[in-house]
VOBA-1610 file (N, C-alpha, C; in pm, whole numbers, padded with zeros to 5 digits, always signed):
BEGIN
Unk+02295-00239-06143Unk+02273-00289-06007Unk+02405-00297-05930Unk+02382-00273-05789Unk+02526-00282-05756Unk+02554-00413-05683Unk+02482-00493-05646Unk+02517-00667-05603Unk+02473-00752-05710Unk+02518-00843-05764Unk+02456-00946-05835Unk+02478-01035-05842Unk+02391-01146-05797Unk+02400-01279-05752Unk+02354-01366-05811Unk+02455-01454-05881Unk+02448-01532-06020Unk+02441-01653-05976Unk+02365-01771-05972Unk+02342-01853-06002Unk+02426-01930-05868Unk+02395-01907-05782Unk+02469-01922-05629Unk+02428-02031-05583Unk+02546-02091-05546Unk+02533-02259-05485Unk+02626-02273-05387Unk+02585-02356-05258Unk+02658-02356-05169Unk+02672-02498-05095Unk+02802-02557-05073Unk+02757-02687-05007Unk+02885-02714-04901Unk+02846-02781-04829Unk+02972-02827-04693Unk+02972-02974-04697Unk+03071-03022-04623Unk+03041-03163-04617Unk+03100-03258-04683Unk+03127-03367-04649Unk+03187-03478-04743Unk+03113-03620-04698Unk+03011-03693-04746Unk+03003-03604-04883Unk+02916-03482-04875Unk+02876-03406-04983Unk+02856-03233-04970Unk+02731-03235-04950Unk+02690-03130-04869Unk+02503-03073-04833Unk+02491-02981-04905Unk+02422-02957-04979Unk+02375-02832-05045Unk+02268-02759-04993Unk+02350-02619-04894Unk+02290-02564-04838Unk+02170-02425-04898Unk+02280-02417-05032Unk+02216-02303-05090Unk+02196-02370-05268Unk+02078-02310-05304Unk+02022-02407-05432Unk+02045-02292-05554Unk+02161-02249-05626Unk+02092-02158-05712Unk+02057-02054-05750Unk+02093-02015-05646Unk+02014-01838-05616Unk+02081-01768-05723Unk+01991-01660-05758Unk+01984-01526-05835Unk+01917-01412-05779Unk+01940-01313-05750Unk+01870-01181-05738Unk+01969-01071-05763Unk+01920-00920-05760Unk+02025-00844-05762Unk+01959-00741-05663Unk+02050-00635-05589Unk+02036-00533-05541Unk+02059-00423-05583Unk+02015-00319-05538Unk+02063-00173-05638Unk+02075-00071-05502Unk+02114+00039-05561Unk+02192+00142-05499Unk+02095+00176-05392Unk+02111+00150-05271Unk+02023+00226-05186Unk+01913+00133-05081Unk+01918+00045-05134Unk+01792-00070-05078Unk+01781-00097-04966Unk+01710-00143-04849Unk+01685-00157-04756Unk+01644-00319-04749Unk+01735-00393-04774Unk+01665-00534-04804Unk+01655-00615-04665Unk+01581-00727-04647Unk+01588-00826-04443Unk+01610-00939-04605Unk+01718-01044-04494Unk+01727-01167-04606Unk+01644-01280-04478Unk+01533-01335-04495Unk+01454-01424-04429Unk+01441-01526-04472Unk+01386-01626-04343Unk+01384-01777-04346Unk+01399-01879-04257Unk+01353-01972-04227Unk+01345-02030-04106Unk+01487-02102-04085Unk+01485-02095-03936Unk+01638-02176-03882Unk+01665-02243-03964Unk+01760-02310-04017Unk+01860-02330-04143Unk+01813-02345-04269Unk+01757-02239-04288Unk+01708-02203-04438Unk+01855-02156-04549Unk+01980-02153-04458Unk+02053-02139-04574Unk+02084-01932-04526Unk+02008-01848-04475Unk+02030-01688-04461Unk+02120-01633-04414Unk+02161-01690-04312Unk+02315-01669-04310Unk+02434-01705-04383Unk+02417-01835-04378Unk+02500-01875-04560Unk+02514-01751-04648Unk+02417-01748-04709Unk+02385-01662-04809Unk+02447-01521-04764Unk+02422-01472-04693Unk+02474-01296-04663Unk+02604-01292-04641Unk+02693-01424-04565Unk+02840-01453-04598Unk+02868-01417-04730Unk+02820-01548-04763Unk+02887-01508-04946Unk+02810-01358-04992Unk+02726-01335-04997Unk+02713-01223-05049Unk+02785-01090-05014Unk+02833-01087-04913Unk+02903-01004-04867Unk+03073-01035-04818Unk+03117-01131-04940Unk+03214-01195-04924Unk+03328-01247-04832Unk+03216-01254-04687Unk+03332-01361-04589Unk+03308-01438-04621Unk+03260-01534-04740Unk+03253-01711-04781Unk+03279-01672-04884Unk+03293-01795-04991Unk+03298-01811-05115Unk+03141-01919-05145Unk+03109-01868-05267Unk+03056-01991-05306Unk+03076-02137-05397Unk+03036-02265-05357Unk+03072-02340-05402Unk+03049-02328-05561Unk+02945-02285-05630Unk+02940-02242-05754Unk+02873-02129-05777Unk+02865-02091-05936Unk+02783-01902-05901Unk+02909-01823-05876Unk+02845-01682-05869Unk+02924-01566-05887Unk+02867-01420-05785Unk+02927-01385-05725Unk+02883-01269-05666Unk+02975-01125-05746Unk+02856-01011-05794Unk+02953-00891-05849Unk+02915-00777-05729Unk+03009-00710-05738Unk+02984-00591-05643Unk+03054-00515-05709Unk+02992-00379-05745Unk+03042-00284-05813Unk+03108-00352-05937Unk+03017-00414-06001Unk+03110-00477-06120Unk+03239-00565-06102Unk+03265-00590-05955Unk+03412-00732-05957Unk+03339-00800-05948Unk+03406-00917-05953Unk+03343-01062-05931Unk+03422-01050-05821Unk+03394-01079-05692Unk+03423-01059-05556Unk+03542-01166-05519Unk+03481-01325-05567Unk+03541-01443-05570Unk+03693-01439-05603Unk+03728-01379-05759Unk+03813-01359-05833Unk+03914-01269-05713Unk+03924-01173-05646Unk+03955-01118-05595Unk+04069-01150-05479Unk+04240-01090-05535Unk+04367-01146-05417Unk+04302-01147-05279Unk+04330-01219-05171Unk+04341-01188-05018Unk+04370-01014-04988Unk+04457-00971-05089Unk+04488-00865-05061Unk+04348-00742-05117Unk+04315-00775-05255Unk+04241-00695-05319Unk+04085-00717-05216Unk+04077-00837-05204Unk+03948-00837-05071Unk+03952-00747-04954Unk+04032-00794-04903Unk+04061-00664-04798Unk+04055-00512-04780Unk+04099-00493-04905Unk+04122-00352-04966Unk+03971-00314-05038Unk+03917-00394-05081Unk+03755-00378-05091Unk+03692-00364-05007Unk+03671-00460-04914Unk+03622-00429-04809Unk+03607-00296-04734Unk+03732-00288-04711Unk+03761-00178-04624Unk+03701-00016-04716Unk+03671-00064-04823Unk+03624+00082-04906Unk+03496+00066-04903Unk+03415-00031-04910Unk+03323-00028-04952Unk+03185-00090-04819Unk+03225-00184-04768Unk+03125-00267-04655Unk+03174-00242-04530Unk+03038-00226-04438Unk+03051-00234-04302Unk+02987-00376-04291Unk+03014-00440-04141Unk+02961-00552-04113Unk+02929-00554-03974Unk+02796-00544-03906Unk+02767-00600-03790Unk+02706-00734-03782Unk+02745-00809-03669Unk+02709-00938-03629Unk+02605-00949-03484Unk+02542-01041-03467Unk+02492-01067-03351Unk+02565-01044-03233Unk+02640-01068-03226Unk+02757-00992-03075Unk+02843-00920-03140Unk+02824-00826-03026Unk+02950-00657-03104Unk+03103-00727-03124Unk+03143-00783-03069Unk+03310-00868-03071Unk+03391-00726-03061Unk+03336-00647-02955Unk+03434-00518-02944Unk+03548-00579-02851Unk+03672-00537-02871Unk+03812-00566-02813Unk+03794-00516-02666Unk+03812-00613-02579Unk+03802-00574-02415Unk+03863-00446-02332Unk+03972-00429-02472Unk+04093-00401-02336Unk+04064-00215-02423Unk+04000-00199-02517Unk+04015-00073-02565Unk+03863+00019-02524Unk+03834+00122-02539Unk+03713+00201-02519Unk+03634+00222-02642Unk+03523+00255-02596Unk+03419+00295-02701Unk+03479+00379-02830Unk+03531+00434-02816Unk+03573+00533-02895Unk+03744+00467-02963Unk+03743+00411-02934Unk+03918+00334-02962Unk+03827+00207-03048Unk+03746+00151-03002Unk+03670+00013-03064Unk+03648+00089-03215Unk+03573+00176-03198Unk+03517+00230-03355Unk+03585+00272-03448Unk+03752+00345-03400Unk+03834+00382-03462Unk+03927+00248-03518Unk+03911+00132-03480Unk+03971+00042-03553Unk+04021+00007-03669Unk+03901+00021-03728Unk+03919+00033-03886Unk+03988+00073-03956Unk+04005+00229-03890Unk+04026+00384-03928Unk+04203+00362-03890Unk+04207+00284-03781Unk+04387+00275-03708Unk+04441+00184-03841Unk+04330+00072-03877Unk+04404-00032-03953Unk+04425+00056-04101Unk+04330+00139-04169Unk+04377+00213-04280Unk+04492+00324-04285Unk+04521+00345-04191Unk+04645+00438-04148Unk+04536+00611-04157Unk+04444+00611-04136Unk+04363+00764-04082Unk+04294+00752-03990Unk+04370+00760-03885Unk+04262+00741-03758Unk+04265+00884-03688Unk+04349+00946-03732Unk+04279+01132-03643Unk+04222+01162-03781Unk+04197+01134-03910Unk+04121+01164-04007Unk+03954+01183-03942Unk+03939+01057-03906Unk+03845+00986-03884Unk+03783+01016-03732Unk+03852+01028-03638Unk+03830+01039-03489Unk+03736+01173-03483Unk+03688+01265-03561Unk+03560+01342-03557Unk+03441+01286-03557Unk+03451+01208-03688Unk+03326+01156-03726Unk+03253+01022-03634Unk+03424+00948-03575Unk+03356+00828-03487Unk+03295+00927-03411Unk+03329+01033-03292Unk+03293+01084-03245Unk+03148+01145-03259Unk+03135+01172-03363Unk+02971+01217-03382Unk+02922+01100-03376Unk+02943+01010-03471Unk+02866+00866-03468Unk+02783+00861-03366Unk+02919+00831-03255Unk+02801+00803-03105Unk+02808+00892-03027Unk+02831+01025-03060Unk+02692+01119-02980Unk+02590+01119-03102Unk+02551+01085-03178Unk+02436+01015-03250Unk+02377+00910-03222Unk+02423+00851-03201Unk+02418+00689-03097Unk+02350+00710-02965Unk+02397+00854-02912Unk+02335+00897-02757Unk+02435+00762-02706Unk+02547+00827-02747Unk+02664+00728-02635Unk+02777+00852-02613Unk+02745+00980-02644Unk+02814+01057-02612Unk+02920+01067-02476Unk+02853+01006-02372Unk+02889+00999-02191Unk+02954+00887-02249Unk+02956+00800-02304Unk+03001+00649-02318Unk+03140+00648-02393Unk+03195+00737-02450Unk+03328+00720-02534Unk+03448+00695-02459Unk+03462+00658-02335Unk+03569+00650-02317Unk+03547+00516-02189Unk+03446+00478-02216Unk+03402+00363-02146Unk+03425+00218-02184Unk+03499+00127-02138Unk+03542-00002-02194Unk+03444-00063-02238Unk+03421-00248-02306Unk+03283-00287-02323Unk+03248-00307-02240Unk+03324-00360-02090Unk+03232-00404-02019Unk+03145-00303-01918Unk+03192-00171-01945Unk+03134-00097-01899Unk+03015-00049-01914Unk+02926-00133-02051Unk+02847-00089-02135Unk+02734-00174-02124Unk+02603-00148-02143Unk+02549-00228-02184Unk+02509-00299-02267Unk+02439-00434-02306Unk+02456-00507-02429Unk+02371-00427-02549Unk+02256-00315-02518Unk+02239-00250-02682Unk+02374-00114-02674Unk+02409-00065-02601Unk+02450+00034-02600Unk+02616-00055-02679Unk+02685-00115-02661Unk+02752-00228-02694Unk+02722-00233-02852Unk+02624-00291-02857Unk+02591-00327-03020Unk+02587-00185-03087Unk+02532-00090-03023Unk+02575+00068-03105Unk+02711+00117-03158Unk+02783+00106-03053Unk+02928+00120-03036Unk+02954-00001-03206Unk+02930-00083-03170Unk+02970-00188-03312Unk+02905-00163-03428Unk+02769-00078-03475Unk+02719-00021-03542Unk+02805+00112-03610Unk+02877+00136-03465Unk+02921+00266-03526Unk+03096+00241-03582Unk+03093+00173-03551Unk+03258+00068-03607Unk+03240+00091-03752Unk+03104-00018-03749Unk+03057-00068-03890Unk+03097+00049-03972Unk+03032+00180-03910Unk+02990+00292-04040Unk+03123+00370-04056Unk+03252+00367-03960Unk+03331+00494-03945Unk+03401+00492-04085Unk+03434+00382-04204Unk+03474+00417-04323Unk+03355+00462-04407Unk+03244+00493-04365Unk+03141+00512-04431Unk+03116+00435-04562Unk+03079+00310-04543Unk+03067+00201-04624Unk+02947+00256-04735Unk+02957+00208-04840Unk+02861+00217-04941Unk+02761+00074-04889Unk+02786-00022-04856Unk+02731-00184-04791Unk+02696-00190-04670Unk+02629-00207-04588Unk+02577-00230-04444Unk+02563-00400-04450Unk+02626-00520-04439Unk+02540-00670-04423Unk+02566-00671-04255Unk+02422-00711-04216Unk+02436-00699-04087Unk+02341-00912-04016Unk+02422-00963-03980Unk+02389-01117-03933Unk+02292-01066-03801Unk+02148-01073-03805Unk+02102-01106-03691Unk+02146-01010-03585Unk+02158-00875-03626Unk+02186-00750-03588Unk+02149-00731-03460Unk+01982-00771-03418Unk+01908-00733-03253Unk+01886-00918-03203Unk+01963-00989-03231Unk+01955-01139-03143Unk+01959-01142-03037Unk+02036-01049-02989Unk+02092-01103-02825Unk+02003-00948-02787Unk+01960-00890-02820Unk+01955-00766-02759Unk+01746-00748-02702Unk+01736-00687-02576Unk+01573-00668-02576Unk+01502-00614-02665Unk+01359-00613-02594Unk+01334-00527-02748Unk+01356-00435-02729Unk+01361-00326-02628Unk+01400-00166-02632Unk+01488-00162-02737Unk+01593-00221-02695Unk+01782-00221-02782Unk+01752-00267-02886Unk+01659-00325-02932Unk+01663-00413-03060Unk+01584-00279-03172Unk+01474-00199-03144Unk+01449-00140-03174Unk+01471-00012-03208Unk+01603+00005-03109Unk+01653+00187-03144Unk+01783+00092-03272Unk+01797-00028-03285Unk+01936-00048-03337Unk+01816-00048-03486Unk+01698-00068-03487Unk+01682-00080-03662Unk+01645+00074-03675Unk+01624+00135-03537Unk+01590+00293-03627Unk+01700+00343-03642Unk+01790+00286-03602Unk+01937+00379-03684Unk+01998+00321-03801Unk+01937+00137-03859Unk+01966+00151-03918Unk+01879+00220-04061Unk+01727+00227-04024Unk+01680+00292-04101Unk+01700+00433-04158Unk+01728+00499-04029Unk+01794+00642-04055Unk+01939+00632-04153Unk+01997+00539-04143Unk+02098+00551-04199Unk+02110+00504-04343Unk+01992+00416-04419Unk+01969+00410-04479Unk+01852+00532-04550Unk+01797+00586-04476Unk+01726+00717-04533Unk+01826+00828-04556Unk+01952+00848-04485Unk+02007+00985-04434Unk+02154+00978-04543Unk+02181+00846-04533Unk+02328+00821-04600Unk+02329+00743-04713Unk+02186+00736-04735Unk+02138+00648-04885Unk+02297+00502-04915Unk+02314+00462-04780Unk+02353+00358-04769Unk+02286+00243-04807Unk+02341+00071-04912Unk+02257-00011-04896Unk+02300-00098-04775Unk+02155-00162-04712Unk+02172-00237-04626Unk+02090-00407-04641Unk+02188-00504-04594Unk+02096-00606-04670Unk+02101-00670-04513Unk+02016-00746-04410Unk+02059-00775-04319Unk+01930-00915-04283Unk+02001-01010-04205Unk+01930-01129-04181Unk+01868-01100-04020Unk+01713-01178-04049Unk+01637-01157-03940Unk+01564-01267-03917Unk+01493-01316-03741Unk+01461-01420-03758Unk+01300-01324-03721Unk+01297-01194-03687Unk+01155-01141-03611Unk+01082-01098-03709Unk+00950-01139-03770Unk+00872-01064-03890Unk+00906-00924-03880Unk+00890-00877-03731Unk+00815-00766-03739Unk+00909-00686-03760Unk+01079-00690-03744Unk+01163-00639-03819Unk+01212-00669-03949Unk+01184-00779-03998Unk+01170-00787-04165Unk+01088-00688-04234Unk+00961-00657-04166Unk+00888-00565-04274Unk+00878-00443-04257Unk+01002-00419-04168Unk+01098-00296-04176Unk+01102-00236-04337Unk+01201-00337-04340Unk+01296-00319-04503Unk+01170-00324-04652Unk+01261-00262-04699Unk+01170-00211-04853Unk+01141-00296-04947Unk+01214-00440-04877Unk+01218-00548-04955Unk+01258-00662-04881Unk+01197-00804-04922Unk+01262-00927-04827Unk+01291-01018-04962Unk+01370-01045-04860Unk+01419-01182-04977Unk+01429-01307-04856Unk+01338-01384-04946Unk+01308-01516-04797Unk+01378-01607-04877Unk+01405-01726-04808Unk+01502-01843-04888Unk+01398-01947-04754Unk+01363-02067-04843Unk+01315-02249-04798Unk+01381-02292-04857Unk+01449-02366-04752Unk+01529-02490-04774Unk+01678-02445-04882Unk+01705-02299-04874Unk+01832-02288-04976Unk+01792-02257-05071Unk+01664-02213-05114Unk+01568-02187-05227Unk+01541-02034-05236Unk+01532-01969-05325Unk+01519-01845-05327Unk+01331-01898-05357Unk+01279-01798-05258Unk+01148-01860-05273Unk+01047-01737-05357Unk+00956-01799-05465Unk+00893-01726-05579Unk+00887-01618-05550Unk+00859-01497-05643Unk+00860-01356-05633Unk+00971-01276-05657Unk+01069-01321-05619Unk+01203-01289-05665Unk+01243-01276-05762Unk+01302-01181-05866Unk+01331-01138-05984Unk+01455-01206-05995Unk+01469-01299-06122Unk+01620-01348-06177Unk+01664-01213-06267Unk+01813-01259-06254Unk+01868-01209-06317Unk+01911-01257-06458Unk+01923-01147-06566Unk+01955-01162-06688Unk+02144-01205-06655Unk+02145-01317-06751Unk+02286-01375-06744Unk+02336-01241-06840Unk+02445-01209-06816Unk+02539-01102-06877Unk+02683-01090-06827Unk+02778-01107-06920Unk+02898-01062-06932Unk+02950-00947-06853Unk+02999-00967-06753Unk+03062-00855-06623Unk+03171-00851-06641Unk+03259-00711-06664Unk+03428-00701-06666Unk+03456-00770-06458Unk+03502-00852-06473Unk+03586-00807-06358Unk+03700-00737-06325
//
């Protein structure tokens, strides 16, 4: 499996809330997973740590066989950047740069950014933002915006897609071309994608849900066999 999520506990607070109870599941190569659950069920929590911008308070997250946790500031980074894309509910594209400068970010921060400046380029004339590459954000509109940040996400061509509440701010037109690309992109680039939703009707999108009550991984969900992982 290539995520595996051991016995995951999460708490804030002094004294502490325990937001997340426990959790176990695993993902495998390719999946199309929605992580669901009602307003503070803990789903965003959870896709942090799982996709290691949090830590968890106890438990273990593996990806590709590390234990993620274990992992320098430096070696995180350097994972990251090989392996996960991340979109959020607002694109957080940089004001002062263009469509096409926003996506290459990544690509500037790894030191290959004319490597790379083809493929952003296809991205979004795939995107049908082709007219749009040299257009600031505010020149944009808010799905056309969230594409542009979609296509950020993908320009290291991540093996990981975690995407927070991906179509929140967006109508439904925009909300809807953003899950058929990410479906395509999970059909086309056998990318996995694990992403939090509050709309059914884009949860049963994905090939799989994983709902959480109250911080609870809720029945149906397959545990995982405890086993010895090199990190």
């Amino acid at each position: 499996m290539s995520i595996v999520v051991e016995n995951v506990s999460k708490s804030f607070g002094d004294p502490p809330t325990e937001v997340i109870r426990h959790v176990d599941f695993t993902i495998g190569d390719g999946e199309f997973v929605s992580l669901t659950g009602k307003s503070g069920s803990g789903k965003s929590t959870l896709l942090y740590i799982v996709s290691s911008l949090d830590s968890p308070t106890s438990g273990r997250v593996l990806i590709e066989d590390r234990d993620v946790v274990s992992l320098t500031s430096r070696e995180l980074h350097e994972f990251r950047n090989r392996y996960m894309g991340f979109v959020f509910q607002f694109h957080y594209l940089l004001p002062e740069f263009t469509a096409l400068e926003n996506v290459l970010m990544p690509a500037r921060k790894a030191g290959n950014l004319a490597e790379k400046k083809p493929y952003a380029e296809y991205l979004l004339e795939k995107f049908d933002l082709k007219d749009k590459m040299q257009n600031l954000p505010g020149q944009l509109s808010g799905g056309q915006a969230q594409r542009v940040a979609l296509a950020r996400a993908l320009i290291m061509q991540p093996k990981y897609l975690f995407a927070d509440e991906p179509t929140g701010s967006l109508d439904s037109t925009n909300a809807r071309i953003v899950m058929d690309i990410f479906r395509k992109i999970n059909a086309e680039e056998k990318c996995t994608i694990i992403y939090v939703t509050h709309d059914a009707d884009f949860a049963r999108l994905a090939k799989r849900s994983i709902h959480l009550l109250d911080g609870t991984l809720v029945k149906g969900e397959p545990k995982v066999a405890r086993r010895a992982t090199k990190a």
